[in-house]
C-alpha positions in Angstrom: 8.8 35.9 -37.8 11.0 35.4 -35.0 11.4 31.4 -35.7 12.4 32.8 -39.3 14.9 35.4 -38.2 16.4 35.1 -34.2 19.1 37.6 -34.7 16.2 40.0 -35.7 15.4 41.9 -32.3 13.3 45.4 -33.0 12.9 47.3 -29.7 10.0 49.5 -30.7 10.2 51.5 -27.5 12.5 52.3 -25.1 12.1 51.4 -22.6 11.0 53.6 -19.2 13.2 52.0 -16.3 16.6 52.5 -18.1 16.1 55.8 -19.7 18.3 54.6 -22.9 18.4 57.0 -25.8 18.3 55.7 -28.7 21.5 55.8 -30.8 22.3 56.0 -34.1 23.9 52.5 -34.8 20.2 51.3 -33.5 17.9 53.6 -35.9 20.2 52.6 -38.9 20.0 48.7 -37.5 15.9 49.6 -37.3 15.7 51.2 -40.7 17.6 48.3 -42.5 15.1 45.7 -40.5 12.1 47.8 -41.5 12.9 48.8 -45.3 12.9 45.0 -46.2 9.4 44.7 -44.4 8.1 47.5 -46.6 9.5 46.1 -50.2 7.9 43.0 -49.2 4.5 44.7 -49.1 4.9 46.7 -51.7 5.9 43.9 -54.1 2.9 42.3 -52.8 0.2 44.5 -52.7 1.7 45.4 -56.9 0.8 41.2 -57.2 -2.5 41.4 -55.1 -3.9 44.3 -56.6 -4.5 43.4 -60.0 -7.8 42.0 -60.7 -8.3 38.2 -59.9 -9.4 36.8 -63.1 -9.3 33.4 -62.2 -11.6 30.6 -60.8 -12.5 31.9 -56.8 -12.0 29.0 -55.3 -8.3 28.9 -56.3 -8.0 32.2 -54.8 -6.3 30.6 -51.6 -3.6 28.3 -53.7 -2.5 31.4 -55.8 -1.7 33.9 -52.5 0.1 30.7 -51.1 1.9 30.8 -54.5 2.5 34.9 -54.7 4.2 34.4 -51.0 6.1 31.8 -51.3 7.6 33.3 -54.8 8.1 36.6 -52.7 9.8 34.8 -50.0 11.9 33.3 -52.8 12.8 36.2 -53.8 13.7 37.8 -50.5 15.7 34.8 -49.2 17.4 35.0 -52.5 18.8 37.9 -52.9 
């Protein structure tokens, strides 16, 4: 993920040595970062969770296919 975005840097904690508090500007930078994580798993898991009803062993070509049409989709818009 970092290769895909480098301007992406999420500091989960703070960290101990500095004391920093955490500031608005960062939880809305956070919250931006982190609500495009959770569409992409939601529009996921709405592809993935319908029933397979397909040959198994092209299981593997059509989660390549779901993911790459999701990160299509992403990068798109």
């Amino acid at each position: 993920m970092r290769d895909d975005f480098p301007e992406l840097n999420l500091q989960i904690k703070v960290k101990r040595k500095k004391r920093q508090k955490l500031t608005g500007v960062y939880n809305r930078r956070l919250a931006k970062a982190r609500i495009i994580v959770e569409h992409t798993f939601t529009r996921m898991k709405k592809v993935m969770g319908e029933e397979f009803r397909n040959r198994l062993k092209n299981y593997d070509v059509m989660t390549d296919i779901v993911s790459g049409l999701v990160n299509l989709r992403i990068m798109g818009s």
